[in-house]
C-alpha positions as a printed Julia matrix, in Angstrom:
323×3 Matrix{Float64}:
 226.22   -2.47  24.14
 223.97   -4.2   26.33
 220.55   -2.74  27.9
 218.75   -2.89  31.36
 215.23   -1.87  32.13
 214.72    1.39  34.22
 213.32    0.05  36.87
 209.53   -0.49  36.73
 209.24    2.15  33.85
 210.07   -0.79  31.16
 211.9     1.43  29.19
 215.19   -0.73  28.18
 218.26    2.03  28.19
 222.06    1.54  27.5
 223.89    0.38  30.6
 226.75    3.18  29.54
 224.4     6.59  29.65
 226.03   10.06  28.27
 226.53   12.34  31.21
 226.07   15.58  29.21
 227.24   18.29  31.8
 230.42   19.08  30.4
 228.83   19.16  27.04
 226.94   22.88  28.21
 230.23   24.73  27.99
 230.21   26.73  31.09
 231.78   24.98  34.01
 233.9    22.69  31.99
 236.66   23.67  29.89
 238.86   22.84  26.72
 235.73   21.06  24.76
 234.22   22.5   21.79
 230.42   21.88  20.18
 232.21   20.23  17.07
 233.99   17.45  19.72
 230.35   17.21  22.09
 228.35   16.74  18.8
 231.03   14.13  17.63
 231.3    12.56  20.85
 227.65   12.0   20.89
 226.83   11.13  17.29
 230.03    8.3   17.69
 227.93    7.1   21.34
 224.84    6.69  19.71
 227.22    4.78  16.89
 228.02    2.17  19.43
 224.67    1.37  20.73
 223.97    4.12  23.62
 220.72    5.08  23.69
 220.22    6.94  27.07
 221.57   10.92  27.57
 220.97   12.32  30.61
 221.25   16.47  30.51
 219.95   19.35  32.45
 218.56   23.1   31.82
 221.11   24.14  34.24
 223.85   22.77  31.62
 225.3    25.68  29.98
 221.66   27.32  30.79
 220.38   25.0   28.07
 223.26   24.63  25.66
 223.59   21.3   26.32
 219.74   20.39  25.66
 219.89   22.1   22.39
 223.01   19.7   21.44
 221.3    16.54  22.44
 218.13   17.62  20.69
 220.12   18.34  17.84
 221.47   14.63  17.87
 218.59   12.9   18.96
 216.65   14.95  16.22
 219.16   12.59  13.6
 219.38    9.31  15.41
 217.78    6.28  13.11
 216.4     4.74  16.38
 214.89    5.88  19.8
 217.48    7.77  22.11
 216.14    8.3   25.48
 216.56   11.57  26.9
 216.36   12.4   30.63
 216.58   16.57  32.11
 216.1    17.96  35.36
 214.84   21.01  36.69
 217.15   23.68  38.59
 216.29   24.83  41.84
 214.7    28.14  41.51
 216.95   29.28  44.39
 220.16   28.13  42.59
 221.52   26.8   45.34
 223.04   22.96  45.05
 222.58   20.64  46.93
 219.22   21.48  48.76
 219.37   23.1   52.21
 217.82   22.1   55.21
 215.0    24.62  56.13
 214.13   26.13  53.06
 210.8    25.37  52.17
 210.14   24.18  48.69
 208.24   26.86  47.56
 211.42   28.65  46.96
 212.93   25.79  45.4
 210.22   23.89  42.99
 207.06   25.69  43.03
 204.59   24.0   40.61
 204.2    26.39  38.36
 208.34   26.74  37.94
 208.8    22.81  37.81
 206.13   22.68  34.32
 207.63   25.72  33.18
 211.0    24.55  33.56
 210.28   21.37  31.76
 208.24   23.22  28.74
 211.28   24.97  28.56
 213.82   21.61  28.36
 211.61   20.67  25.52
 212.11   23.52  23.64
 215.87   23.37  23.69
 215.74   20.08  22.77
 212.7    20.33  20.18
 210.92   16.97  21.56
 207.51   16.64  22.65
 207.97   14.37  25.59
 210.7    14.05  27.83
 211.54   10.15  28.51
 212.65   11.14  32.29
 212.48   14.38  34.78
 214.32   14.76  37.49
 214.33   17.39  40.15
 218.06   18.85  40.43
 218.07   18.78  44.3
 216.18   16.65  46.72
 215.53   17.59  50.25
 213.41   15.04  52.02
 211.81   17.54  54.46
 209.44   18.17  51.34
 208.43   14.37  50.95
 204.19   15.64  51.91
 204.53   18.25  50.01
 202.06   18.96  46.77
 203.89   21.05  44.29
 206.21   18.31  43.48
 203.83   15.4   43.3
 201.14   17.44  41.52
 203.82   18.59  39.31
 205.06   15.22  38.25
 201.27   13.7   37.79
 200.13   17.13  35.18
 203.18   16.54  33.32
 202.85   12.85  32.68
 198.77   13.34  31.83
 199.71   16.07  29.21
 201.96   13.86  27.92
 205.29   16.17  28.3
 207.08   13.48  30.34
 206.85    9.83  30.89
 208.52    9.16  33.82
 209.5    11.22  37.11
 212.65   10.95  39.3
 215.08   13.0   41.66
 218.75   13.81  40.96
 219.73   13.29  44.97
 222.05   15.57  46.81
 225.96   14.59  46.87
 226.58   11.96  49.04
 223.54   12.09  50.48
 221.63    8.03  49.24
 220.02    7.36  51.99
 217.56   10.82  51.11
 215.43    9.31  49.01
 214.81    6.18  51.1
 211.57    7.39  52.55
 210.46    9.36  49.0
 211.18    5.36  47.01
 208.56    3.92  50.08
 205.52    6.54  48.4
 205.93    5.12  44.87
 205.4     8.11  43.36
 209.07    8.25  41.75
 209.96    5.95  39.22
 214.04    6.51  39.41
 216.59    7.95  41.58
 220.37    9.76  40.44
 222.61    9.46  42.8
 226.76    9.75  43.18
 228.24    6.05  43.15
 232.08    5.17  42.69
 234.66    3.26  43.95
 235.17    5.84  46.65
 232.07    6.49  47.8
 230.33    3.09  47.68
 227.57    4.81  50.2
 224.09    3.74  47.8
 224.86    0.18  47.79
 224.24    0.04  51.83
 220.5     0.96  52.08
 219.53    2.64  48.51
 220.32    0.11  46.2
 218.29   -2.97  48.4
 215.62   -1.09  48.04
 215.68    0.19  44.92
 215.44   -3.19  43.7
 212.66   -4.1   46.05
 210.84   -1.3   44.85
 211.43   -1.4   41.3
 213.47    2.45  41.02
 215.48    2.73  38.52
 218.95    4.04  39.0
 221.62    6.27  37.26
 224.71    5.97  38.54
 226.71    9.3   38.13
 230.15   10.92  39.39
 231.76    7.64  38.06
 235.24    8.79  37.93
 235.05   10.7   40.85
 235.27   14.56  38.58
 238.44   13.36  37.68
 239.85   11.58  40.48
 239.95    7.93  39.05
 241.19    8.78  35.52
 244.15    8.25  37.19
 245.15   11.29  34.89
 245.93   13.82  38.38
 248.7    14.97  40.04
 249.58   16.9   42.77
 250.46   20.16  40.33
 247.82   19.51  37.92
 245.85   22.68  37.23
 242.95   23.38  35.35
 241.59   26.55  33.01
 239.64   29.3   34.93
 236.18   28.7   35.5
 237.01   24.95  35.07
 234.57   23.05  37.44
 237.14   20.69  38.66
 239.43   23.64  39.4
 236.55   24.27  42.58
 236.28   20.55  43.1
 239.91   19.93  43.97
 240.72   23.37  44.89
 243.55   23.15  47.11
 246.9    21.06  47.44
 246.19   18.97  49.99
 243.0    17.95  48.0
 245.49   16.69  45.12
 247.84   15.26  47.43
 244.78   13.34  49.18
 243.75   11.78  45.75
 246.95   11.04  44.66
 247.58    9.17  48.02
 244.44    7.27  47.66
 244.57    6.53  43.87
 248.09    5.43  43.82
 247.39    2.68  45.99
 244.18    1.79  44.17
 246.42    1.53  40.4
 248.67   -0.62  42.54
 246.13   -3.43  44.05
 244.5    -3.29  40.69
 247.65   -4.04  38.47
 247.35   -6.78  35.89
 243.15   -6.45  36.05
 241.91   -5.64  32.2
 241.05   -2.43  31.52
 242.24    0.87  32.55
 241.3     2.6   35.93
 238.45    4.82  34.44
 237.08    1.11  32.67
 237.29   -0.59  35.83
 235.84    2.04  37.57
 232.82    1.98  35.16
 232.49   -1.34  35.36
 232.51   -1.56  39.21
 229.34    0.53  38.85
 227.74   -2.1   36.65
 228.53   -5.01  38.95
 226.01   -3.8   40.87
 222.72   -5.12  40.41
 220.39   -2.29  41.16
 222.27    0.13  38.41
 220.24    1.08  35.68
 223.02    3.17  33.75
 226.04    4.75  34.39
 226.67    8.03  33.12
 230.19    9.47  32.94
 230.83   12.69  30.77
 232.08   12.35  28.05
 233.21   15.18  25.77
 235.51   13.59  23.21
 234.9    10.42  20.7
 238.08    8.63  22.53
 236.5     8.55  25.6
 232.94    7.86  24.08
 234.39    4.51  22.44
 236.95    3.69  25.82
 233.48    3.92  28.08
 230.86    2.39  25.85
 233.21   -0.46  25.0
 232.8    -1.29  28.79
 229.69   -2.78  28.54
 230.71   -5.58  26.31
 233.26   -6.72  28.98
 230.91   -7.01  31.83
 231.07   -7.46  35.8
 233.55   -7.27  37.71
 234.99  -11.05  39.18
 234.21  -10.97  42.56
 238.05  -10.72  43.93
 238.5    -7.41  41.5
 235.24   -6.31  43.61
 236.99   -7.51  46.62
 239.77   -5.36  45.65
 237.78   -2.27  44.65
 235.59   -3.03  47.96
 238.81   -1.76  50.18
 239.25    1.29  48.99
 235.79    3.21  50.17
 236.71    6.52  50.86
 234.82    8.88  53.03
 235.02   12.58  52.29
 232.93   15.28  50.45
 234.62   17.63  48.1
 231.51   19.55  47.41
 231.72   21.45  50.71
């Protein structure tokens, strides 16, 4: 496994990250805690050392699994969260004020609350779960994220930026009151790299890299029938037939330009993250210890070449799901 620094923060974190979403249960079917706790004890195995959960997740299941693992680990596991909106509404809307979305009082709360599920004193990163940029002179957030690193309870502070929406946090990264951004990056939507990535690295902001795979889409794994259990996350995401067809019409082509490149699609696509400079960590979910060794092993294979990059580079694709 190699490492890169989070930014400015000087904390040195895996380059694969555990996206522990699908670990909480809820919105993502067919796992089990047995599997999660496998998956992550094997991740930590092979040299990961950064999780990145969420009190939303499972309303806290998944915290208490991490904390259960990290609570084991020989060595230091760094574990980011992120507050929910108090309105429950993802991704932030335009308008609403941020007093109904992180209050002060609800974004320490919130966090006291992460470190209980996960029994840790400190959390290594918090995030806010939505970012809406009309709140960027706001206090609550910036008075929030100053208490909570003097008492200790977190170390750094960042925002988990709405989907498909980089360029957001361009003017919040200019204030230098964030230390890293989350944000959607993929083959498909190659959006950060145009204005959010320059400047992260100007600006020293770390990055996690998340949606790898697309919810799915680049396993290469879907079809236009496939179906999914009820209450299944991705059976919302790609929630009609033409949304299947559309993948299928895009990913086909994709398998095809790529054929005879090392790896499979989901490898490639993790590595296509990596190539890019201003990535931190990457952090697909993984539920299961065969796709906890596939994705770690990633990091051991490095960049992309350039004309694999050239390759990926032409098949950008412009649509949001989450609507």
């Amino acid at each position: 496994m190699r490492f890169r620094t989070l930014g400015k923060t000087g904390l040195e974190i895996s380059e694969v990250g555990y996206g522990a979403w699908g670990i909480g249960g809820k919105q993502w079917q067919g796992g089990n805690d047995a599997d999660s706790l496998a998956a992550l004890r094997r991740a930590l195995e092979l040299g990961l050392n950064f999780i990145d959960t969420a009190l939303a997740y499972g309303d806290g299941h998944s915290e208490q699994l991490v904390g259960e693992i990290v609570r084991e680990a020989p060595g230091k596991v760094y574990v980011a969260s992120k507050v929910p909106p108090k309105n429950r509404q993802w991704p932030a809307r335009a308008g609403i004020g941020i007093e109904d979305v992180f209050p002060y009082e609800y974004i320490v709360e919130c966090t006291e609350e992460s470190l209980r599920n996960l029994r840790m004193d400190t959390l290594d990163l918090q995030q806010l779960h939505v970012w809406n940029p009309e709140w960027i002179d706001r206090d609550e957030w910036k008075r929030a994220a100053e208490d909570l690193k003097k008492s200790g309870k977190i170390r750094c502070f960042g925002l988990s930026l709405n989907n498909h929406e980089p360029d957001s946090a361009l003017e919040v990264i200019e204030t230098g009151l964030i230390d890293a951004v989350q944000v959607i990056h993929n083959i498909f939507d190659q959006t950060p790299e145009a204005n959010l990535y320059p400047l992260c690295i100007e600006r020293g902001i770390g990055v996690l890299a998340r949606v790898p795979l697309d919810e799915g889409a680049l396993t290469g794994t879907l079809n236009e029938d496939s179906t999914f259990a009820e209450g299944d996350f991705r059976g919302w995401y790609f929630r009609t037939k033409e949304r299947l067809r559309d993948v299928v019409a895009h990913v086909k082509p994709l398998q095809t330009d790529l054929k005879g490149v090392e790896g499979t699609l989901p490898e490639i696509a993790l590595r296509y993250c990596l190539t890019a400079k201003a990535v931190s960590t990457v952090i697909p979910g993984m539920r299961r210890v065969t796709t906890v060794e596939s994705s770690c092993g990633v990091s051991a294979k490095g960049p992309l070449p350039a004309d694999v990059m050239a390759i990926c580079k032409r098949h950008a694709w412009d649509k949001n799901y989450y609507d």
